[in-house]
Phi, psi and omega in degrees: 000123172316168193257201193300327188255017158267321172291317185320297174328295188302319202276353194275325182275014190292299205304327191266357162288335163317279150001293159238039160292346175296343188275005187270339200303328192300283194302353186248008181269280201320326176281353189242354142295329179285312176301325204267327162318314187261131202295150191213058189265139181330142175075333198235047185257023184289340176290328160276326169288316135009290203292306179308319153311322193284318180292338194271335185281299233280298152343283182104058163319153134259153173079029206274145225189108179257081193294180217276316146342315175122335140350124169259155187211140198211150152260109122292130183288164179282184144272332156258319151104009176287333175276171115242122204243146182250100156292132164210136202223099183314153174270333147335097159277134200290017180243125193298191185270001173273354185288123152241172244252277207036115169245140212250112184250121182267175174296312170264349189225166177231109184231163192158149178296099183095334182275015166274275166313039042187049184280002154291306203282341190291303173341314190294285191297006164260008207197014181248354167285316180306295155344306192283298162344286154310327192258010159081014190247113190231132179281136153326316215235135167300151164239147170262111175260124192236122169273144187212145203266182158059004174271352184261145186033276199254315187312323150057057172055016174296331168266328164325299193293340146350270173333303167283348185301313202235036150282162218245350213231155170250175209259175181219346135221193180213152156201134239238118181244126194257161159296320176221180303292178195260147214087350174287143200232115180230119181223019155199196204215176201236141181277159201194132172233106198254109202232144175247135191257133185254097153260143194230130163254194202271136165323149183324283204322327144324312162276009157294288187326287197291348189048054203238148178263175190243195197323318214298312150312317181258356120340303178306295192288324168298336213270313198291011204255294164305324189297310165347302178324132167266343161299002187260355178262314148001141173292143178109311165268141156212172163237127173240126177296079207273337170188134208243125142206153200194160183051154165256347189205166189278331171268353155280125177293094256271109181257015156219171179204116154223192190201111161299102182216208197173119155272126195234146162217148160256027202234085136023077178115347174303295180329294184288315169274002168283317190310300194316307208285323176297330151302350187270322183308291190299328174302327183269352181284318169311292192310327191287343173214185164263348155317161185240138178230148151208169196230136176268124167255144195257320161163181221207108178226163184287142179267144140163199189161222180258156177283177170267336156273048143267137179348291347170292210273283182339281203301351183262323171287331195257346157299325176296311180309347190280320199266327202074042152277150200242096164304126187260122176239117158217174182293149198238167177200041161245222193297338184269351169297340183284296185327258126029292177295344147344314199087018193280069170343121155172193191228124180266128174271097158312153188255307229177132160287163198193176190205187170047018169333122140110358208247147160344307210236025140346137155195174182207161182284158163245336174331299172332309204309339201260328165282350187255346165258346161297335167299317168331275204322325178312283094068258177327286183308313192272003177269316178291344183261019169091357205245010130270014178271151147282093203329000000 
């Protein structure tokens, strides 16, 4: 274990690296417009993956790739090459490719559709061999720069988990890079069920004849079933509805329904006994009526991570504290569960504040980006010197 005063050191150069990543700022702009411009809708992100790859040449890169996932993948070598530190920031937006994606750089914002989520943080690692370069900082431990596909909704983190299934070298930490917000500090994850519940009734004409409601009613009566669940009042546990749609006209009858939600615990075992009763809900909702419900899980993830006194974590807190970042430590149920069924020691990060997540008129500050990637840079240096290993 490095000693107290080589992490003093480190954290003490923060403030003036910060400083001068500012001069840097024109090319991390420039880099996070080109990206943010090219369409990435989940299944449809080759076109970006493209651009990265190229930027990963353009670097002068080693190992550079696109796997059979879809994944762009780069080394920079260390100076001993002993290690491997992952950096990864998916490349995917929940916006399809008919949206346009145009980014608009404001005096203070850069908005635009997907650049919070995540055409920064993809933007950043495209552009941080340079950075390091420029700023005289070469690691000891190769770093792995990963764009990684397939993360948003249905997609469940299919090219991350791609990725760690069949790397050939092992990794020894990670860190999982988001666009927002800065301070987020995520170093475990939450057991989590993302599920869509499907009601289908009998064609209109039926419910003429019986003088009968359609899906929409029997959603409704599922929805109230499920609220019910008493394990969803426990602390620890929640639900979230994320999105209901159904029927098209005010005189027709809805002959489908659906419904989106996502279950979260921090409770081991939790998951699985909420999942049985809604399924029991929906069995007994069949029999009771003739609508038909079933429910698709979307994905599943498991609770653990890391303590909150792992080095990893310790040493992240006194960089942020360094930079005058205020830490948000919450539970991740994104990119970092890959990490964590691994066994990966690592952290998820925010780049930069930002707001209108997910919506047309996205944005994000640009002032932050120069504290969240001196924080990275932090991040990265105190993991290669050792002062995030555990004895």
């Amino acid at each position: 274990m490095p000693s107290t005063l080589e992490i003093s050191d480190l954290v003490e150069s923060l403030p003036n690296l910060r400083q001068e990543l500012r001069q840097y700022g024109q090319m991390i702009l420039a880099s996070s417009v080109m990206m943010g411009e090219i369409p990435a809708p989940t299944y449809g992100e080759e076109e970006r993956i493209r651009f990265l790859s190229d930027r990963f040449n353009e670097c002068g890169l080693q190992n550079i790739s696109i796997d059979e996932a879809g994944n762009a993948i780069a080394v920079l070598p260390g100076a001993e090459g002993t290690r491997n530190i992952l950096l990864e920031a998916h490349v995917d937006t929940v916006f399809d490719r008919s949206v346009d994606h145009s980014v608009t750089l404001g005096t203070d914002v850069l908005r635009g559709p997907g650049i919070a989520d995540n055409s920064i943080g993809t933007a950043v690692i495209s552009v941080l061999p340079i950075l390091l370069e420029k700023l005289g900082i070469r690691l000891s431990s190769n770093l792995v720069l990963l764009g990684a596909v397939q993360s948003q909704g249905h997609g469940d983190l299919g090219g991350f988990r791609f990725f760690l299934e069949n790397v050939q070298m092992p990794i020894h930490a990670g860190i999982c890079l988001a666009g927002i917000h800065l301070g987020r500090l995520s170093y475990s994850c939450l057991g989590m069920l993302r599920g869509e519940i499907i009601c289908e009734a009998p064609p209109e004409t039926f419910w003429e004849k019986s003088n009968a409601s359609g899906a929409i009613v029997n959603l409704n009566e599922i929805l109230t079933g499920i609220l019910a669940i008493p394990e969803l009042k426990e602390a620890g546990t929640s639900l979230i509805l994320g999105s209901i749609k159904a029927g098209n006209a005010f005189n027709t009858v809805p002959s489908k329904a659906l419904l989106r939600f996502e279950l979260r615990s921090e409770v081991l075992g939790k998951i699985t006994v909420v999942h049985r009763k809604i399924e029991e809900i929906l069995q007994a909702a069949a029999s009771d009526s003739v609508a038909r419900a079933e429910l698709h899980v979307v994905t599943r993830r498991k609770p653990g991570g890391i303590k909150p006194s792992h080095p990893i974590v310790q040493g992240t807190r006194a960089i942020m504290d360094s930079l005058g970042i205020d830490p948000k430590v919450a539970p991740s149920v994104g990119a970092l569960s890959a990490l964590i069924a691994k066994n990966i020691p690592g952290v998820t990060l925010g780049l930069t504040s930002g707001q209108n997540l997910h919506e047309f008129n996205e944005q994000i500050q640009i002032e932050p980006i120069f504290t969240g990637i001196a924080q990275l840079i932090g991040v990265l240096q105190m993991i290669d010197r050792g002062i995030g290993h555990e004895d």
